[in-house]
N, C-alpha and C positions, 0 to 999 in steps of 0.2 A: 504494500500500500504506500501511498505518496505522502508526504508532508502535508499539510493545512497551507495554502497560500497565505503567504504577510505581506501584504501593501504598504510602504511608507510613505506616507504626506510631506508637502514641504509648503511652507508662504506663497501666495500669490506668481514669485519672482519665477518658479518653476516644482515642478513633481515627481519624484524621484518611487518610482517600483522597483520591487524586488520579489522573487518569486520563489523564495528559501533559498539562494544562492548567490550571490553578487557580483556573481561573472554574469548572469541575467538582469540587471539591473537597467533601467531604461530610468529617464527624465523627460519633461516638458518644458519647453519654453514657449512662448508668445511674442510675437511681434507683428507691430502695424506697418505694412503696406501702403505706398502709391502705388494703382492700378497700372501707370506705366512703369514701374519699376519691378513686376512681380513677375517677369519671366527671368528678370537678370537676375536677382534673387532664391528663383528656385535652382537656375543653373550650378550658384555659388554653392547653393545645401546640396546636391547631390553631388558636386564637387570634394565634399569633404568627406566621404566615405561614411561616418559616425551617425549618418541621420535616416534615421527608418522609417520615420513615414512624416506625410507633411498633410494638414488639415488646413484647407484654403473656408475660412467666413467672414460673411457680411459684418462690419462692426456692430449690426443686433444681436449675431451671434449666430443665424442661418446659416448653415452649413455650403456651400458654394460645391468644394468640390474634396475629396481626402487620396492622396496622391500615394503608393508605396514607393520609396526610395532606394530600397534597397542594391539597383542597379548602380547607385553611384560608388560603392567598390569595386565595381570595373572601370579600370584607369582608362584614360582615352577614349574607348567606343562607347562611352556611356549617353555624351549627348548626342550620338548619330541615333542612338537607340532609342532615349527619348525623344525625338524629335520630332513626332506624332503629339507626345502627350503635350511638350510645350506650344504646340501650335493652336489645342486646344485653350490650355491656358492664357495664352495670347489673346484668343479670340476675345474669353472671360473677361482679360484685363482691360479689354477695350469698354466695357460697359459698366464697369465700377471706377470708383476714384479714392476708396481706401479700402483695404478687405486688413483683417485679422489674418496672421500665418502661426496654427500651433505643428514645432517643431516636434516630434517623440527623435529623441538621440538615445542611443547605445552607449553604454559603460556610466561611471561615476562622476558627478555634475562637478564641475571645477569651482575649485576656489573652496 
C-alpha cells in the first residue's frame, strides 16, 4: 500500500507540493501578462526546462487556456514543436490585453 498524500501550502507569492517525497515536489507561481507579450513569455518558460505546465487566465480568473510544458526539456526542437500550440496562443493574445500566467515548476522553490 502507498503512503497518504501531504500537500504543503505556501503564501500567496507561490505553492509548493509534495507527494511523500521531495524529488516530486512541484510549486506555483503567478504572473500578469500583456497580451502582446504572452507568446514571448511562454517561449522563455519552456525555454527553461523546470516548468511543467503553464495555466493561461482572464485577470477574473477564467480559465483561457492550460498549456503542458513538458516538451521544453528538449533542447533546441522544442519550439519547432511547439509551434502549432504558440500560434494558437498568439491568436488568444490578440484578443486580450492582460491574462494571469500560473506557472506549476518542478523541484524546490528558490530562495
Amino acid at each position: 500500500m502507498s503512503d497518504p498524500e501531504t500537500v504543503l501550502k505556501e503564501p500567496a507569492a507561490g505553492k509548493a507540493e509534495a507527494t511523500g517525497d521531495d524529488r516530486a515536489r512541484t510549486w506555483t507561481d503567478e504572473i500578469e501578462v500583456a497580451g502582446d507579450r504572452l507568446v514571448a513569455e511562454i517561449k522563455r518558460l519552456a525555454a527553461e526546462g523546470q516548468v511543467r505546465r503553464v495555466r493561461i487566465t482572464e485577470p477574473d480568473g477564467d480559465l483561457l487556456i492550460e498549456v503542458p510544458l513538458t516538451i521544453g526539456a528538449i533542447a533546441g526542437g522544442a519550439v519547432v514543436l511547439a509551434a502549432p500550440l504558440l500560434a494558437v496562443i498568439g491568436a488568444l493574445a490578440a484578443f486580450v490585453t492582460k491574462v494571469k500566467v500560473e506557472i506549476v515548476r518542478n523541484g524546490s522553490k528558490p530562495g
